[in-house]
N, C-alpha and C positions, 0 to 999 in steps of 0.2 A: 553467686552468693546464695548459701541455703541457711533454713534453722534447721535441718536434718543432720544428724552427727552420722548417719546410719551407712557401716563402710560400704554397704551394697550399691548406694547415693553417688559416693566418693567415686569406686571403680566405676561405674559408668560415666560418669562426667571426665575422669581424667581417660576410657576409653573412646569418647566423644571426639577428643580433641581437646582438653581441655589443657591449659598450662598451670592453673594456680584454683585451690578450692577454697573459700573462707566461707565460716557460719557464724550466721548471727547471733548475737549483735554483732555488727562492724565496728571494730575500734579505727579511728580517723588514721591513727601513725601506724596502725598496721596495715592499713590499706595504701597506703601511700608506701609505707615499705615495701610490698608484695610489688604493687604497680610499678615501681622503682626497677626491680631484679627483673620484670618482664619485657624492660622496654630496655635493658641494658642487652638482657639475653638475644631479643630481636635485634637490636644493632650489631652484635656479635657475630650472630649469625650470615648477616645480609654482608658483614667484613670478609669473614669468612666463603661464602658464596664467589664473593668478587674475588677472594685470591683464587678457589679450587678453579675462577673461570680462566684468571691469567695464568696458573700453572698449567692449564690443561691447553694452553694457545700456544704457549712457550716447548710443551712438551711435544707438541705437533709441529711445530718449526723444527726445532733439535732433531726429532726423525725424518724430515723431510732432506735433513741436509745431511742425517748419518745416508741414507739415502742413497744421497748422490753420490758419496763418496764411497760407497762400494759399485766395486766395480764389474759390473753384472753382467756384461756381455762382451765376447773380443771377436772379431775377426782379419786375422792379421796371418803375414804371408809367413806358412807353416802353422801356425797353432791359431786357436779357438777354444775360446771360453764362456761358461754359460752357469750364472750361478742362484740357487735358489736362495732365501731369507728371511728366517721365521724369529723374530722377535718373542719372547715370551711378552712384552711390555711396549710399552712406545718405544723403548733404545732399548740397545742389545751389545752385549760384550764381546759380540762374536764381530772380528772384523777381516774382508780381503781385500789385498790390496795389489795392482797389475801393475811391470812397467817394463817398455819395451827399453833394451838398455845400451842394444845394437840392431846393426842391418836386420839381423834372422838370430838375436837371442835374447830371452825374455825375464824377468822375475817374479815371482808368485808368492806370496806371503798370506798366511792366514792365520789371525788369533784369536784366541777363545779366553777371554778376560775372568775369573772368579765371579760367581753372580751374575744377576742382571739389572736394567736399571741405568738409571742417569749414572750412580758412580763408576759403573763398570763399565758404560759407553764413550765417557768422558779419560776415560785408563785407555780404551783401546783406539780414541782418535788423537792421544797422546803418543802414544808406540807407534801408532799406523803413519804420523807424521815425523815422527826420530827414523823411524825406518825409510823415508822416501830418501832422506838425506843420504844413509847408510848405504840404501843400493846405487844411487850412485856415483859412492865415494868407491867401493868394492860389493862386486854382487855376490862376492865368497857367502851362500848360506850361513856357513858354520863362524865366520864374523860378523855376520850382523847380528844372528844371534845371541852370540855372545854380549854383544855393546848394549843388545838392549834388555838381555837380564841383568846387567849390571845397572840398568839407568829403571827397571825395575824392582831391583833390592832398594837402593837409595828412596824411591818412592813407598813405597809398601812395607818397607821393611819393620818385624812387630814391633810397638812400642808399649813403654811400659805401663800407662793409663791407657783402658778401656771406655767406652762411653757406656749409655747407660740400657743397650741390649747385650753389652755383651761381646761384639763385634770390634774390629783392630777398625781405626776411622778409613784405611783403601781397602779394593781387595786385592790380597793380600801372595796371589800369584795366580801367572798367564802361562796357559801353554799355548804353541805355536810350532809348525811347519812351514818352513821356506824352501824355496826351489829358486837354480840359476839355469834356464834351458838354454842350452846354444845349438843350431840344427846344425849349423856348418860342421861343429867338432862332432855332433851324435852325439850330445851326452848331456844327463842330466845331473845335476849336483845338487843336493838336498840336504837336510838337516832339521832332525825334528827332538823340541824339546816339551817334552813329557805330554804330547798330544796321541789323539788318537790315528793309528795310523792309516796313511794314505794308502789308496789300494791302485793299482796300474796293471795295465796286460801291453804284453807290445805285440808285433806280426804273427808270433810262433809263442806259445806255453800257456799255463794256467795265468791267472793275475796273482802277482805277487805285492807284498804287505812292505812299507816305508815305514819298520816300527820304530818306537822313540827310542832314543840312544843317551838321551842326558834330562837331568830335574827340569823340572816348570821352571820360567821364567821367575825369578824374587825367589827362589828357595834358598840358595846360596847365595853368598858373594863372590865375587870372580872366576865366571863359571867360563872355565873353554870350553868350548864346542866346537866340534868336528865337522865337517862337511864328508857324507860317502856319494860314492858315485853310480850311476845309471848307466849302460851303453845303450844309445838309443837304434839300432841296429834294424832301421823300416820306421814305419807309423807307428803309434803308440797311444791309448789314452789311458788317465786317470781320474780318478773321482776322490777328493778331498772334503771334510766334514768334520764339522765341532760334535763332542759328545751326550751333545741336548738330544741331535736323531737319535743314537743305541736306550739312552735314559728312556726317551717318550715312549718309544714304541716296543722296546723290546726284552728280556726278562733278564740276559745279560750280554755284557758286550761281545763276547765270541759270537751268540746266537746271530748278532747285529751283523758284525762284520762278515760273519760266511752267506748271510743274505744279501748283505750289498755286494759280496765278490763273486756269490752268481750271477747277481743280475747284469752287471760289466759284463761276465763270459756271457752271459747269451743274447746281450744285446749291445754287442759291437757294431753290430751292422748301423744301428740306430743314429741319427744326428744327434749332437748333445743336448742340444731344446728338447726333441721329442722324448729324449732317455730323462733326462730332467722331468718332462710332463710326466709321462710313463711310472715314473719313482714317487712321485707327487701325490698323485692319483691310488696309487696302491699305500701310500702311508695313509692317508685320508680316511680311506675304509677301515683302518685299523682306531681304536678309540686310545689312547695315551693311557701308559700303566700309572702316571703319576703326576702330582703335579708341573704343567707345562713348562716346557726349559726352552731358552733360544737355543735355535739349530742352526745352520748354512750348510748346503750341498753344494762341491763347484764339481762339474765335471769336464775336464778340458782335451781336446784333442791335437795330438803331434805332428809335423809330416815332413819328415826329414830331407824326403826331395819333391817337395809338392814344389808346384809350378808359382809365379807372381800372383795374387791377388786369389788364393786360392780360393775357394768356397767349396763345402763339402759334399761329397760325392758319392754314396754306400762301395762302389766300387773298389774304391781307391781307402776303403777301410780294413782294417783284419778283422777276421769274419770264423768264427770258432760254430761247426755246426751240432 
């Protein structure tokens, strides 16, 4: 309370800290008005406080348990897997998912959900879970793909009322790549829809590209999808990736992609952690061209006549000098 009107008075008191300025005289119901707004606005606040503390508890639960359910490291008789996980946020759209489905043959799925964020985490541990069923019912890539753009149109599909940014209330399509390995046949079977492509080298050649052959998940309705095939003809790795890595780090996706497909050829020899570290380490140094996008790196390795219980060997890898 001042008898100073003078706004210099004013700006200083409300850059003090102040909430409320009145000058005298004091009228009684305006004081009690004023004291009123500041004791509702403090209660507000302190509600407020208490929810940002249970969303921010709840939000750390939620990734604790996206978590677990990627599946970040395999070592299993013939293949090995090792996957990196960069969240732009607490949850992330990007989801992979492992499952051994025979003796010596395996399934690989990875989706890269629209956005990021609780909705978009919440979409891809819906599909990551419709898909455990789908693989297996049939590990055919090019059917479960399918089943589950379908069971993604149904969800996402646009509607007519917008809210009030502007946004459709899901988002609004997924791309993904699935793989069915079997070592006994040497062969892999893939199917990728509208993601960025998997990149793989096997015993002999450069590394060749798994590009996408059909729309993102939810673009159409009734979308078939195809399964093509791999012969796996020796040991083989690949490295799979959402396209938050090309976005963060790189100026366009070719650029991206001919630098991950070097680093594969020249460092085959490498174990899949160390090549993981290795990848990690050199994005790091690099500062992001843009705002931060969730990424995943998996990079997995094959071995078509590796022995029981194998564990990896630089030896027993193909080795391009």
């Amino acid at each position: 309370m001042t008898g100073s009107d003078a706004e210099t008075y004013m700006l200083e008191g409300f850059e003090a800290g102040a909430d409320d300025y009145i000058i005298k005289p004091v009228k009684r119901f305006e004081l009690q008005a004023r004291l009123f707004t500041c004791l509702r606005l403090g209660q507000e606040t302190r509600l407020r406080r208490t929810f940002e503390r249970r969303l921010q508890s709840d939000l750390q639960i939620a990734s604790e348990v996206q978590k677990h359910m990627l599946a970040r490291s395999v070592r299993e008789d013939g293949f090995s897997m090792d996957l990196l996980h960069r969240p732009a946020e607490n949850l992330s759209g990007d989801m992979v998912y492992f499952l051994q489905t025979g003796a010596r043959s395996y399934s690989f799925l990875l989706l890269d959900v629209m956005g990021h964020g609780v909705a978009a985490a919440l979409v891809a541990v819906y599909l990551r879970s419709l898909a455990q069923e789908l693989i297996r019912q049939n590990p055919d890539p090019g059917i479960i793909l399918s089943k589950l753009a379908a069971n993604m149109w149904e969800l996402a599909k646009p509607v007519d009322q917008q809210d009030d940014i502007g946004q459709y209330s899901f988002p609004s399509f997924c791309t993904a790549i699935c793989m069915d390995i079997n070592l006994d046949q040497q062969r892999l079977r893939w199917c990728n829809a509208g993601h960025v492509p998997a990149i793989i080298t096997k015993s002999e050649g450069h590394p060749f590209r798994l590009e996408s052959t059909s729309p993102a998940l939810g673009i159409v309705p009734n979308a078939k999808l195809q399964s093509e095939t791999v012969e796996l003809d020796g040991n083989a790795r690949f490295i799979a990736f959402s396209d938050g890595i090309l976005e963060n780090y790189f100026p366009d996706c070719t650029t991206g992609l001919n630098w991950l497909s070097l680093a594969l050829e020249k460092n085959c020899e490498v174990p899949p952690n160390r090549f993981l570290e290795d990848i990690t380490a050199r994005l790091n140094q690099q500062k992001p061209l843009q705002e931060f996008d969730d990424y995943c790196l998996v990079v997995s390795d094959i071995y078509t006549s590796a022995p029981q219980n194998y564990l990896w060997r630089g030896s027993d890898l193909p080795c391009r000098s």
